[in-house]
GUGUNU-346810 format. One record per residue (C-alpha): y, x, z; residue number from 1; residue in one letter. Coordinates in steps of 0.25 Angstrom, whole numbers, plus 2048, in hexadecimal, padded with zeros to 3 digits. Each point is the difference from the previous one (the first is absolute). Layout:
BEGIN
<site><c2>Y</c2><c1>X</c1><c3>Z</c3><num>NUM</num><residuo>A</residuo></site>
...
This chain:
BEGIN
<site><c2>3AA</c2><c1>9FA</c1><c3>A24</c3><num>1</num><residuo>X</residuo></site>
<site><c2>7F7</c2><c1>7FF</c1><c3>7F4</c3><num>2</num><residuo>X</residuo></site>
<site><c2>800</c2><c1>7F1</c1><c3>801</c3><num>3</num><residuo>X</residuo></site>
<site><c2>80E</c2><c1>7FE</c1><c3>803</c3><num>4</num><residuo>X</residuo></site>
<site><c2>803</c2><c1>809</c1><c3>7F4</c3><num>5</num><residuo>X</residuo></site>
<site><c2>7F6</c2><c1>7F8</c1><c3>7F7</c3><num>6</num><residuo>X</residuo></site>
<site><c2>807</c2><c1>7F6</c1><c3>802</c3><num>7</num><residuo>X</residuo></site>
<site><c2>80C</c2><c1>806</c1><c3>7F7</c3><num>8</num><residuo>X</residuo></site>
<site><c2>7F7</c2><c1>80B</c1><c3>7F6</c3><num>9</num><residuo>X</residuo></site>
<site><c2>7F2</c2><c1>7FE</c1><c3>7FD</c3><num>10</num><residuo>X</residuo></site>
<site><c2>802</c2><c1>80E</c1><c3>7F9</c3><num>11</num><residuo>X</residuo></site>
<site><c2>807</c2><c1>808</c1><c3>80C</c3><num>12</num><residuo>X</residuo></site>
<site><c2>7F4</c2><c1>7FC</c1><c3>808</c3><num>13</num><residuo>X</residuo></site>
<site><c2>7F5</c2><c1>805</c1><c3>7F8</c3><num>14</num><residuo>X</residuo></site>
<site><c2>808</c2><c1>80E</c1><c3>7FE</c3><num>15</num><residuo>X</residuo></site>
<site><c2>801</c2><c1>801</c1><c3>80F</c3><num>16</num><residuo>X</residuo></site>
<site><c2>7F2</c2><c1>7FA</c1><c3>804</c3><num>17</num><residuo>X</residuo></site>
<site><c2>7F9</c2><c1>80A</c1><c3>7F6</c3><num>18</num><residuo>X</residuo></site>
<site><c2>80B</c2><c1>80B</c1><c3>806</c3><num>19</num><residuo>X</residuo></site>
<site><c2>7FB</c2><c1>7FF</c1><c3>80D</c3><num>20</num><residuo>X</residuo></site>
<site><c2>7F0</c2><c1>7FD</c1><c3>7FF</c3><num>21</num><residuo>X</residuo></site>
<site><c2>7FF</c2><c1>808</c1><c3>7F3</c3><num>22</num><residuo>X</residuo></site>
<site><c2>809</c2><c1>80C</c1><c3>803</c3><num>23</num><residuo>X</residuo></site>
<site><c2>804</c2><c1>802</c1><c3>80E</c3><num>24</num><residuo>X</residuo></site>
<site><c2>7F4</c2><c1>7FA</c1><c3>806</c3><num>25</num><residuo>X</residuo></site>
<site><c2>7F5</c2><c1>809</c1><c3>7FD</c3><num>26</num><residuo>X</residuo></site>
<site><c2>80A</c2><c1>80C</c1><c3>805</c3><num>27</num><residuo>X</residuo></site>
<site><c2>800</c2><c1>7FC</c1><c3>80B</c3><num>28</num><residuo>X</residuo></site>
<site><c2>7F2</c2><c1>7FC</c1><c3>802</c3><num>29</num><residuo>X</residuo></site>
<site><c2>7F8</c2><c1>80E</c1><c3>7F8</c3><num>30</num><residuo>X</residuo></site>
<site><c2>80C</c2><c1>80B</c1><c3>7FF</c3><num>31</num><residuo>X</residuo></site>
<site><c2>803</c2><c1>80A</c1><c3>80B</c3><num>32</num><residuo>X</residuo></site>
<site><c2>80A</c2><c1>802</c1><c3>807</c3><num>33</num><residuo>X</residuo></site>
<site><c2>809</c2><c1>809</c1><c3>7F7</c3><num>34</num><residuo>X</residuo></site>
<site><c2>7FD</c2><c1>7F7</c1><c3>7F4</c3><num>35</num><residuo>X</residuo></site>
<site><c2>804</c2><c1>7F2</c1><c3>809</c3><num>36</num><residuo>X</residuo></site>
<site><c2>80D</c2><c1>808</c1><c3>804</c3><num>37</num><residuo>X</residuo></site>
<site><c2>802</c2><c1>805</c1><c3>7F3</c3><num>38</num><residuo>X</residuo></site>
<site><c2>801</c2><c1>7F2</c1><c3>7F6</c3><num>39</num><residuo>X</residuo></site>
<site><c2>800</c2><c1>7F5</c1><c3>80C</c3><num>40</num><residuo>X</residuo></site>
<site><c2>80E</c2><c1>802</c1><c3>806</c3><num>41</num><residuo>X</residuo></site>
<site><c2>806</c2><c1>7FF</c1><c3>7EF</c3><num>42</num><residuo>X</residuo></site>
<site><c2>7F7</c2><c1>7F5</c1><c3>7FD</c3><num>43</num><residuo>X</residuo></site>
<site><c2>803</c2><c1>7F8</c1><c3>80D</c3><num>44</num><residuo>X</residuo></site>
<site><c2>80F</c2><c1>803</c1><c3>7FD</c3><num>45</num><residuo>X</residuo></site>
<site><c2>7FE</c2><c1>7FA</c1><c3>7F1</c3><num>46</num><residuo>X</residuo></site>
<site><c2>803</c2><c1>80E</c1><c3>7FA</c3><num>47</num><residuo>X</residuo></site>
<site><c2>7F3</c2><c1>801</c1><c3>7FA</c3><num>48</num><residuo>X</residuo></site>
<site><c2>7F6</c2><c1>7F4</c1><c3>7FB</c3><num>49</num><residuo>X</residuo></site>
<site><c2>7F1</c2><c1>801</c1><c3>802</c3><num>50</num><residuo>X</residuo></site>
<site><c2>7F6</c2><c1>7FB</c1><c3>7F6</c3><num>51</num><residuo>X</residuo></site>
């Protein structure tokens, strides 16, 4: 998906990449279960953006 929208928006991709690996990542790797189910679901829906 990153590649394909790369392709159109240098910019998007970086938001997204940093998103994911930055923010959403290291929730799901070191939080517990409360704090994944408490900011994963908003950040996988785009309601929220990790950083």
């Amino acid at each position: 998906m990153i590649e394909e929208i790369s392709r159109v928006d240098a910019d998007v991709v970086v938001t997204l990449a940093v998103h994911t690996s930055a923010g959403t990542l290291p929730i799901l790797a070191y939080k517990n279960e409360e704090q994944k189910a408490r900011f994963v679901p908003d950040l996988a829906r785009g309601r929220g953006s990790g950083a």
